[in-house]
N, CA and C atoms as a LAMMPS dump frame, in Angstrom:
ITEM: TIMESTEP
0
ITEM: NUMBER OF ATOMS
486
ITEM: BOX BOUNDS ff ff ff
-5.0000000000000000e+02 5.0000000000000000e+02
-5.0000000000000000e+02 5.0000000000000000e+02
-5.0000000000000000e+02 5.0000000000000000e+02
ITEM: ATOMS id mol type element x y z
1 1 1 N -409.589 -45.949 259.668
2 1 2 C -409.606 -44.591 259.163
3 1 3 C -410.914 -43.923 259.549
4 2 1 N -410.884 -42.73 260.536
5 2 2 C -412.091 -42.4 261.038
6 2 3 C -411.986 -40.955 260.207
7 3 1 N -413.418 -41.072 259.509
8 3 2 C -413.693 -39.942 258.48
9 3 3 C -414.327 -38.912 259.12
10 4 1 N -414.821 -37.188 259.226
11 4 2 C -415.733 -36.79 259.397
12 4 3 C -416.28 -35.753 258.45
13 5 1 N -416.855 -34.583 258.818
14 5 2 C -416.93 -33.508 258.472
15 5 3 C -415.809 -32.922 257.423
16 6 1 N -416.043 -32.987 255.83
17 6 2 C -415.082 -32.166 255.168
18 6 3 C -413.907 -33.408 254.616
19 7 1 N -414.107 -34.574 255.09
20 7 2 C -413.403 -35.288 254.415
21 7 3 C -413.907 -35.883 252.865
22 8 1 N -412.686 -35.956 252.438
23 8 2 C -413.113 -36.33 251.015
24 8 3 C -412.649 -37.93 250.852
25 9 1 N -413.824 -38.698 250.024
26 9 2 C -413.342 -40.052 250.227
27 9 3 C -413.452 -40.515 248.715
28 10 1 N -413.353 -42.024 248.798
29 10 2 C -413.368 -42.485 247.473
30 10 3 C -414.867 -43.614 247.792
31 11 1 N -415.832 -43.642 246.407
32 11 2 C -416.974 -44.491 247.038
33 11 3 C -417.466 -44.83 245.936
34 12 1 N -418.648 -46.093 246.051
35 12 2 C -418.865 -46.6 245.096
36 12 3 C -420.469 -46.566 244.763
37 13 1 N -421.178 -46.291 243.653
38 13 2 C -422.644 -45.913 244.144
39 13 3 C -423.387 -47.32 243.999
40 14 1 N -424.265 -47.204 245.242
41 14 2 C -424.662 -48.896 245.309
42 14 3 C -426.406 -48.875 244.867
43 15 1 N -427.445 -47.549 245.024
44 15 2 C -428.433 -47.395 244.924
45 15 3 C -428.61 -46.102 244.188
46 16 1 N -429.518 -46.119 243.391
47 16 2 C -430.498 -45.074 243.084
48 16 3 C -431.699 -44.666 243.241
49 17 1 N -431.942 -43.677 243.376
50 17 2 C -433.357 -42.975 244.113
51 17 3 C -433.543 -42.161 243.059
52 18 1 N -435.195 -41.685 243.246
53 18 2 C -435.397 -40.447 242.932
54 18 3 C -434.597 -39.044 243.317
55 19 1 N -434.486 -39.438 244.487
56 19 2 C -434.125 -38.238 245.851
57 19 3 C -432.396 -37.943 245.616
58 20 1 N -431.385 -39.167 245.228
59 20 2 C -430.278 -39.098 245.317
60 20 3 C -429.768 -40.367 245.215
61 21 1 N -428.622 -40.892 245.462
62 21 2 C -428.144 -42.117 245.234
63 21 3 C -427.084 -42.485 246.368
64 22 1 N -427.363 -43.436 246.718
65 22 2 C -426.278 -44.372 248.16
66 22 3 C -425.213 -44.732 247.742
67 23 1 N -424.34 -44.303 248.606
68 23 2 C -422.726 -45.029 247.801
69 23 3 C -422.184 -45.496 249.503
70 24 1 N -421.354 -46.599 248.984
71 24 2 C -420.726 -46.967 249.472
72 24 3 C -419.389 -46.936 250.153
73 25 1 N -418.741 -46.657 251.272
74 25 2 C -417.405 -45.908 251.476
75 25 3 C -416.326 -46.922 252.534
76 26 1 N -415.388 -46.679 252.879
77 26 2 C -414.799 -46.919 253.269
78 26 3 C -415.205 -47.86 254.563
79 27 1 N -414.558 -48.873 255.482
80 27 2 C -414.525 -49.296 256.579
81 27 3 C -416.36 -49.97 256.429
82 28 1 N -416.88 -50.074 255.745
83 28 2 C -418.131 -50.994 255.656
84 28 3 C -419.105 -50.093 255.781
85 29 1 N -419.162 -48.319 255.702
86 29 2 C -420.14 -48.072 255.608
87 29 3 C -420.426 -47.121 254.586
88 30 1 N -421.735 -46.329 255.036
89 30 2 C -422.532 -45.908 253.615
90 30 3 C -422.915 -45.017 254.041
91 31 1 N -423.474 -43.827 252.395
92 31 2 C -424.177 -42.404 253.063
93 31 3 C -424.578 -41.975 251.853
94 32 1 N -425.735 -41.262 251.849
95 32 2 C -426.544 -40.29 250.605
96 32 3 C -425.846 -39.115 250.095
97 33 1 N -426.006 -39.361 248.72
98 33 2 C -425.472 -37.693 248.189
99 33 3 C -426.979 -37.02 247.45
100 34 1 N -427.581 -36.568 248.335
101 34 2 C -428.937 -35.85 247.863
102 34 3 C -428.81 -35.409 246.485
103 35 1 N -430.376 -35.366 245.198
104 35 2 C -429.898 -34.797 244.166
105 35 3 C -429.341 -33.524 244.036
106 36 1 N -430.01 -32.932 245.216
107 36 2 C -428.852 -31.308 245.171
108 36 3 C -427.451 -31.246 245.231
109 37 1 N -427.034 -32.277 245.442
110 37 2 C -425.406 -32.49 245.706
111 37 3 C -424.666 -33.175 244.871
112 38 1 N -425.632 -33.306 243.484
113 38 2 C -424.823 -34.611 242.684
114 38 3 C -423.947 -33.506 241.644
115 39 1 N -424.65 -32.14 241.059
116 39 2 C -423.968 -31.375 240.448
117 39 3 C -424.465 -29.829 240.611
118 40 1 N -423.613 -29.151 240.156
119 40 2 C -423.734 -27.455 240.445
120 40 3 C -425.035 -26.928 239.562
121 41 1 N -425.276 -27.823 238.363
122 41 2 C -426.893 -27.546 237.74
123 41 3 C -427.931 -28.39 237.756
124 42 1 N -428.92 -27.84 237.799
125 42 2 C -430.231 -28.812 238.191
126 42 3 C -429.875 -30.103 237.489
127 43 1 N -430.684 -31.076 238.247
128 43 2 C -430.68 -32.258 237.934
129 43 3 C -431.702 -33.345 237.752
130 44 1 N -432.486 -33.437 236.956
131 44 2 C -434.236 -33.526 236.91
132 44 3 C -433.667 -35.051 237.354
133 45 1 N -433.183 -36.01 236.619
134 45 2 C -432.994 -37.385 237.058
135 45 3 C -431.408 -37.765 237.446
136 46 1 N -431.27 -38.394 238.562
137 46 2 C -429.98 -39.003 239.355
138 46 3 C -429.526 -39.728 238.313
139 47 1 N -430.464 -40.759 237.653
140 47 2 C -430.02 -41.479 237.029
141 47 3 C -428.969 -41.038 235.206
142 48 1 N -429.532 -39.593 235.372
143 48 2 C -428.435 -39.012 233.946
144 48 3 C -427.377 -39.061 234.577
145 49 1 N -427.167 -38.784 235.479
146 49 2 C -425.892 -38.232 236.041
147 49 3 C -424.827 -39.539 236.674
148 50 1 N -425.236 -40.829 237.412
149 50 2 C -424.971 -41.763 237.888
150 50 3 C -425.338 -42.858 237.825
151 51 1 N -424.535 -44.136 237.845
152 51 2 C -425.057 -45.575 237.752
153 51 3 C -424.552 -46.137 238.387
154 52 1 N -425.472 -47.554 239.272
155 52 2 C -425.105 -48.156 240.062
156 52 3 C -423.819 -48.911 239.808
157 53 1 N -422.535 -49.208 240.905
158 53 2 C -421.137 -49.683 240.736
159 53 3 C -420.575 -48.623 240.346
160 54 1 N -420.706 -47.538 240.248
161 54 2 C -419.591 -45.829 239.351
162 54 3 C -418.856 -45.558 240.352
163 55 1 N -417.765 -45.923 240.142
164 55 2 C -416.991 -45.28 241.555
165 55 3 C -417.098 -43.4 241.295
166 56 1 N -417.233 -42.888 242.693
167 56 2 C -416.969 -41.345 242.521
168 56 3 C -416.526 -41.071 244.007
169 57 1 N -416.233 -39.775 243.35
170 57 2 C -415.288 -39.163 244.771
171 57 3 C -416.298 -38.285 245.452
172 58 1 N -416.338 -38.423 246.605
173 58 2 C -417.366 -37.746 247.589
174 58 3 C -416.63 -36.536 248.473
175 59 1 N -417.853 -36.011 249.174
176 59 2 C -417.21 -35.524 250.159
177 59 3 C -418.216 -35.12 251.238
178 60 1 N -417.651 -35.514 252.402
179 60 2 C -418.711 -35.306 253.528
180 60 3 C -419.099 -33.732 254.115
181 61 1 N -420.18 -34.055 253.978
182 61 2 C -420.999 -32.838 254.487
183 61 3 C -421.899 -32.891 255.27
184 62 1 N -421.893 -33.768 256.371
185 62 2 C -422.711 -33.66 257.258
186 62 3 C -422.888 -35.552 257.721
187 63 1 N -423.083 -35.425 259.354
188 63 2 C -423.227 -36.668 259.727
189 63 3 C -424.58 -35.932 260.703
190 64 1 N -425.54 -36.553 261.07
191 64 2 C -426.442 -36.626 261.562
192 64 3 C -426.275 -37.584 263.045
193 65 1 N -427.14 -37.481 264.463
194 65 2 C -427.188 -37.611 265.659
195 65 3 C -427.222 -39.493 265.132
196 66 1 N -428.258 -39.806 264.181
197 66 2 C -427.86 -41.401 264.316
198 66 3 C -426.781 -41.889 263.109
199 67 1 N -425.572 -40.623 262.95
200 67 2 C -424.336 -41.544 262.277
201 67 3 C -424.907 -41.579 261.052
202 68 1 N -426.469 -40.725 260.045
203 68 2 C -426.596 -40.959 258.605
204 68 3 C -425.595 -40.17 257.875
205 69 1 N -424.584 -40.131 256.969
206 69 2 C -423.654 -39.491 256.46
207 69 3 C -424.077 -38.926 255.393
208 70 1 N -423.928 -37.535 255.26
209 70 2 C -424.799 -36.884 254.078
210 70 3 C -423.515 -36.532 253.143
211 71 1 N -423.723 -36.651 251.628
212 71 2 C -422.202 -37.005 250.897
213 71 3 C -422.331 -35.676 249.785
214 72 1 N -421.42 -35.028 249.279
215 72 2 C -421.841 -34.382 248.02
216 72 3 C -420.636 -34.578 247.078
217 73 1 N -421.058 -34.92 245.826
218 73 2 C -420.361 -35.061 244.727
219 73 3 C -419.571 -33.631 244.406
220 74 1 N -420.427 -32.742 244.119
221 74 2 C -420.115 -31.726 243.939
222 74 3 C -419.449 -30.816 244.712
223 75 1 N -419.554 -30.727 245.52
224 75 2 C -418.379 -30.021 246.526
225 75 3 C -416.948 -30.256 246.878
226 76 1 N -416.577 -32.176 246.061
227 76 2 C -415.72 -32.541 245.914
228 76 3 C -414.876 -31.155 245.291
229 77 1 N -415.309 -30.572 243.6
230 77 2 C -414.836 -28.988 242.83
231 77 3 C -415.144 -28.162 243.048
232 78 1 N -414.337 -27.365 243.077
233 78 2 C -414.891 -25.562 242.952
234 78 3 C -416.233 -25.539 241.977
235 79 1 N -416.965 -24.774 242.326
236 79 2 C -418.111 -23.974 241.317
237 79 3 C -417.517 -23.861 240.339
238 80 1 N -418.093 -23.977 238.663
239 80 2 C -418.218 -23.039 237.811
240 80 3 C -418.298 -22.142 237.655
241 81 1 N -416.944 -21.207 236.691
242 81 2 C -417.406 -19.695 236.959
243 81 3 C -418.634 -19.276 236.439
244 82 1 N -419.315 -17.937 236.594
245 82 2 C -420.37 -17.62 236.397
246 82 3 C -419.807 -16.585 235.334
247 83 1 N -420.425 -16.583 233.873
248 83 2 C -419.892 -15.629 232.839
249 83 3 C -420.173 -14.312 233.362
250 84 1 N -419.064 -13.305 232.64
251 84 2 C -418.912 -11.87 233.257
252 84 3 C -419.656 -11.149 232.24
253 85 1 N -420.138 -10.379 232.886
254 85 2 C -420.75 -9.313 231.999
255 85 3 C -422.173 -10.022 232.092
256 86 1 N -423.644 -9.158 231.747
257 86 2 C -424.926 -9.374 231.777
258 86 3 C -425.437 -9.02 233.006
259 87 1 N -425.968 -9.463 233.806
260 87 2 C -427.035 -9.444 234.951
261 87 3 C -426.233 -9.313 235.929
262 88 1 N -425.964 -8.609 236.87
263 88 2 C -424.919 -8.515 238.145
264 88 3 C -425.504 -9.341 239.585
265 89 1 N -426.6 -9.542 239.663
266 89 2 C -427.603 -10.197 240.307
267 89 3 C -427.702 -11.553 240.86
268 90 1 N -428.058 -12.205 241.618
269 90 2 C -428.05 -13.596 241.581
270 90 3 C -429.231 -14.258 241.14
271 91 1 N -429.933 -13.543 240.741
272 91 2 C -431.473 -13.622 239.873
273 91 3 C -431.619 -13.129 238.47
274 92 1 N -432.157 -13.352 237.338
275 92 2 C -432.483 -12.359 236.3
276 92 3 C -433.605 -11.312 236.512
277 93 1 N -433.246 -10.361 235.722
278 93 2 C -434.798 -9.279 236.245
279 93 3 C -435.633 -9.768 235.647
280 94 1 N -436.583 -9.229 236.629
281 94 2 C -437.786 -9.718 237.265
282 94 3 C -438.662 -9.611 235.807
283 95 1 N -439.642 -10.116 235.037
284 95 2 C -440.251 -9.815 234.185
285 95 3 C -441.655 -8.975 234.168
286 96 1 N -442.392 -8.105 233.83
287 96 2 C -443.936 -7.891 234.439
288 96 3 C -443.512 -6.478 235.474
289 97 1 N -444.567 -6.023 235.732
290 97 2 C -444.559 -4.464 236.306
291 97 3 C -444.46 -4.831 238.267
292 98 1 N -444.855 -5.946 238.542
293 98 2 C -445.395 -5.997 239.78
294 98 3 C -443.828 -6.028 240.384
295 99 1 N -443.681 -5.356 241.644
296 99 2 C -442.46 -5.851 242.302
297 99 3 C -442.582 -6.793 243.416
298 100 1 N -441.55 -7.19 243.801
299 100 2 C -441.398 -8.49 244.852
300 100 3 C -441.886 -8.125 245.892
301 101 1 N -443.127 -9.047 245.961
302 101 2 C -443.074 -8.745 248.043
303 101 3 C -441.761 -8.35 248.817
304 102 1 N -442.119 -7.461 249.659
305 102 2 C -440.591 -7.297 250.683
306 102 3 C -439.826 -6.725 249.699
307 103 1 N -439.729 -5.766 248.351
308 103 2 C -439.059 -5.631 247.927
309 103 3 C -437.919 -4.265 248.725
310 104 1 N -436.838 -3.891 248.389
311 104 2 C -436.313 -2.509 249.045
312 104 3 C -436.552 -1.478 248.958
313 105 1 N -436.121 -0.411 249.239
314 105 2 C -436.394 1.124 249.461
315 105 3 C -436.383 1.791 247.702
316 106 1 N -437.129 2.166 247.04
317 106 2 C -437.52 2.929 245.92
318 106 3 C -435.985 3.722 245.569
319 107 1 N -435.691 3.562 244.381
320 107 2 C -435.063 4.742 244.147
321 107 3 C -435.445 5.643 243.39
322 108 1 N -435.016 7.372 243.208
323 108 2 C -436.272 7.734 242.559
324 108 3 C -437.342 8.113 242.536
325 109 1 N -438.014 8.861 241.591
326 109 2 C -439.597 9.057 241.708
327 109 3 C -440.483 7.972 241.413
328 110 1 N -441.502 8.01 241.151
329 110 2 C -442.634 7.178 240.576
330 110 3 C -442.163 6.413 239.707
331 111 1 N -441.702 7.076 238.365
332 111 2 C -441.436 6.999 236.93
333 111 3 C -440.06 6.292 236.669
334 112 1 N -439.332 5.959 237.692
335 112 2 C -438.064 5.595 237.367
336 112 3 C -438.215 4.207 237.684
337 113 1 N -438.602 3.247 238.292
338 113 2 C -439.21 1.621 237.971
339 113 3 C -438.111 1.229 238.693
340 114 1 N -436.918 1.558 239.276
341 114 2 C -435.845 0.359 239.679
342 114 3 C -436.153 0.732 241.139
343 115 1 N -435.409 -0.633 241.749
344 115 2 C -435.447 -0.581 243.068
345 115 3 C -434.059 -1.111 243.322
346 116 1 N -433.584 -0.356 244.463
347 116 2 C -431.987 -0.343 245.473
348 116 3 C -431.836 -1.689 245.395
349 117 1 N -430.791 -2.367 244.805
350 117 2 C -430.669 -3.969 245.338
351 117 3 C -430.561 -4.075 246.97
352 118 1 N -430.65 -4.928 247.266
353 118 2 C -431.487 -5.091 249.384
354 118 3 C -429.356 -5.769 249.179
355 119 1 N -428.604 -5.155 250.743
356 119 2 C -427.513 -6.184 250.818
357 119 3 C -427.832 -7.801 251.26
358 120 1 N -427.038 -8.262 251.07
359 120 2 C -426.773 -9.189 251.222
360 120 3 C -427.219 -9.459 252.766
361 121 1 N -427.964 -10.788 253.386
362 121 2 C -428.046 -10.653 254.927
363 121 3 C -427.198 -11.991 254.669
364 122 1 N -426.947 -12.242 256.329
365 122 2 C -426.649 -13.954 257.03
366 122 3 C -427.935 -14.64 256.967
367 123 1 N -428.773 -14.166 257.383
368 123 2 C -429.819 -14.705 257.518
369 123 3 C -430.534 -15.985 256.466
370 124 1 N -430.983 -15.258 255.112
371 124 2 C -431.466 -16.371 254.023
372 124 3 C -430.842 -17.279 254.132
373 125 1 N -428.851 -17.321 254.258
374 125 2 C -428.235 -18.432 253.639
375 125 3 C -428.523 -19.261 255.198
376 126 1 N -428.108 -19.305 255.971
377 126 2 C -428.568 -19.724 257.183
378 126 3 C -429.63 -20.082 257.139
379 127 1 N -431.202 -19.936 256.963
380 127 2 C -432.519 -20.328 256.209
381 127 3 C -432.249 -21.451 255.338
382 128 1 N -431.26 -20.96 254.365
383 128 2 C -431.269 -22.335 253.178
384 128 3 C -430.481 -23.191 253.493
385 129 1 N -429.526 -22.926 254.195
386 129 2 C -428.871 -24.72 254.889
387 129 3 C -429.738 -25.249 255.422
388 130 1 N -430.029 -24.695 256.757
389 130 2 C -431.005 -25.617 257.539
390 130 3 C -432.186 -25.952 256.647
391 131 1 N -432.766 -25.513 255.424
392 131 2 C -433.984 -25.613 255.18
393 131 3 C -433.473 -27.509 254.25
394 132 1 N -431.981 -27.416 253.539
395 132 2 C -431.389 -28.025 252.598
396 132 3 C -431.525 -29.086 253.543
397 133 1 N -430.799 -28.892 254.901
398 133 2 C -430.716 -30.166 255.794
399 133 3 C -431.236 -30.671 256.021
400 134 1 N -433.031 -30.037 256.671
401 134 2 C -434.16 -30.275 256.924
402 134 3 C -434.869 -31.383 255.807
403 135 1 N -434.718 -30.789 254.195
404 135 2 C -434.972 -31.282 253.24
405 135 3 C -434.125 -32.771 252.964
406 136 1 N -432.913 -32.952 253.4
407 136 2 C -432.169 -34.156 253.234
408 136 3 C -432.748 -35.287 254.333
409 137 1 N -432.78 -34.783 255.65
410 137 2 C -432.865 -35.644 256.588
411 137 3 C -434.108 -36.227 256.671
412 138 1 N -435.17 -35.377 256.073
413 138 2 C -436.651 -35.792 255.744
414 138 3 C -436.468 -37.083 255.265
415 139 1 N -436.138 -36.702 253.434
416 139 2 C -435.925 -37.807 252.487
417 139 3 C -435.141 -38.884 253.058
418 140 1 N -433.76 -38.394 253.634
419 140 2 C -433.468 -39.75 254.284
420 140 3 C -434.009 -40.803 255.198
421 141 1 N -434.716 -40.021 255.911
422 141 2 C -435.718 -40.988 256.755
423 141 3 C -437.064 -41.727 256.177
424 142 1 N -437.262 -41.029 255.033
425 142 2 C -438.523 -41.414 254.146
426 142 3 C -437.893 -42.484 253.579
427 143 1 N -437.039 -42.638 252.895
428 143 2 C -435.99 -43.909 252.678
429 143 3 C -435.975 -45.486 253.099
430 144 1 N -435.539 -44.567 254.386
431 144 2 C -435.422 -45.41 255.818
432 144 3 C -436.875 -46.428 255.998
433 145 1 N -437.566 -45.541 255.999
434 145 2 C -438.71 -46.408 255.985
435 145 3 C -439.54 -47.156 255.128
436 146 1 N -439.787 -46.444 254.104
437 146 2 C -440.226 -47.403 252.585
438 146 3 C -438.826 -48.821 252.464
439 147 1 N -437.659 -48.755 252.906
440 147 2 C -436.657 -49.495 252.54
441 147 3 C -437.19 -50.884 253.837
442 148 1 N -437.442 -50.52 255.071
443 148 2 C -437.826 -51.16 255.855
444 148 3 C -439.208 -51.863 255.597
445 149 1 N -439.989 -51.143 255.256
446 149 2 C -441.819 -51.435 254.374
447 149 3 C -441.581 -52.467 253.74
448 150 1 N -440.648 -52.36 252.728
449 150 2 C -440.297 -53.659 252
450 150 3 C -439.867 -54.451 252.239
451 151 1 N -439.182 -54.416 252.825
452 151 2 C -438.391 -55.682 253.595
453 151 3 C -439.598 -56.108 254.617
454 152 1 N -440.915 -55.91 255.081
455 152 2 C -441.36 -56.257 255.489
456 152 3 C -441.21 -56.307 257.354
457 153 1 N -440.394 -55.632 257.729
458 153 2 C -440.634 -54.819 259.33
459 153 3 C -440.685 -53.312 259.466
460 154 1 N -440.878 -53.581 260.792
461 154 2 C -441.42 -52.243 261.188
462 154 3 C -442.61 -51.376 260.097
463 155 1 N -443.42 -52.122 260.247
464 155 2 C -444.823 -51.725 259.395
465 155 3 C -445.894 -50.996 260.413
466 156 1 N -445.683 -49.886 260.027
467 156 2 C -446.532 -49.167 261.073
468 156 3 C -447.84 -48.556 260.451
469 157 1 N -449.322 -48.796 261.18
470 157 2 C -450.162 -48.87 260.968
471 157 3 C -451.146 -49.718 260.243
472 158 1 N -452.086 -49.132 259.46
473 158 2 C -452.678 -49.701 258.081
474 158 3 C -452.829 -51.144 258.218
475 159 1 N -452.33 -52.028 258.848
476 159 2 C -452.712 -53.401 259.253
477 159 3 C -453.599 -53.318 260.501
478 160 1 N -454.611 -54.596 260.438
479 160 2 C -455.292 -55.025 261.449
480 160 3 C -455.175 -56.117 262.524
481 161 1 N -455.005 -55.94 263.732
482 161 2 C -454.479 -56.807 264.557
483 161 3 C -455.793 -57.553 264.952
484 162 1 N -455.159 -58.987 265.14
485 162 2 C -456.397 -60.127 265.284
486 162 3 C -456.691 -60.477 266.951
C-alpha cells in the first residue's frame, strides 16, 4: 500500500517529544505529527494530548526529499466552528493607542481612530506554510541528530582526535 500526500492512515504513537510525537504507520514505517498538528488549539505539552502505544488516525501532509513523512492529527477533522457574532477579524482589537506597523489606509479624520481592514493577500499564508515547513523540517532534523548523539554515532565535533 503506497501512501502519499493527503492520505489518511491508521498509526500508532511510538515517541514523545517536546516538538511532537512519532507514530508508527503502515508497511514498517514512521513519521512526525509536529505539536502544531496534534490539535486546532494551542498545545503547551504533547504529552496532554497523547501517549505512547495510542493508536490515532493521521493524515499526511507532507513527505520531504529524504522520504521524512510529516503527519497531522488534526487535519484528519474539519476545524471548529468559530462562534458568530463578536470580533469579525482574525485577531482581537488591538489594545493601546499605537497602531500596527504596516498598518492600512486611515479612514476618516484624525479623531475617528479606526483603520480600513487591509484584504486578505496570498502572500502571508504562503509565508506561513513555508515558514510551518521550515519550522518542522528544522525540528525534525534536530531530532535526527540528538537521536543519533545518543546512540552514540555520527558525533560531530566537540571531541578530540588523538
Amino acid at each position: 500500500m503506497e501512501f502519499g500526500v493527503g492520505s489518511i492512515l491508521d498509526g500508532k504513537v511510538t515517541g514523545i517529544t517536546k516538538f511532537g510525537a512519532f507514530v508508527a504507520l503502515p508497511e514498517g514505517r514512521s513519521g512526525l505529527v509536529h505539536i502544531s498538528e496534534i490539535a486546532y488549539s494551542y498545545v503547551n505539552e504533547v504529552s496532554d494530548y497523547l501517549k505512547e502505544g495510542q493508536e490515532v488516525k493521521v493524515k499526511v501532509i507532507g513527505i520531504d526529499q529524504t522520504n521524512r513523512i510529516n503527519l497531522s492529527i488534526k487535519k484528519v477533522n474539519d476545524p471548529p466552528q468559530r462562534p458568530q457574532g463578536g470580533f469579525q477579524g482574525s485577531r482581537p482589537p488591538r489594545q493601546g493607542g499605537a497602531p500596527r506597523s504596516g498598518g492600512g489606509p486611515r479612514t476618516g479624520g484624525p479623531r475617528s481612530g479606526g483603520f480600513a481592514p487591509r484584504p486578505a493577500a496570498k502572500e502571508p499564508a504562503d509565508f506561513e506554510d513555508r515558514l510551518r515547513q521550515f519550522m518542522q523540517a528544522s525540528d525534525s532534523k534536530l531530532s535526527e541528530l540528538r537521536y543519533l548523539e545518543k546512540k552514540g554515532g555520527n558525533r560531530r565535533g566537540g571531541g578530540r582526535r588523538s
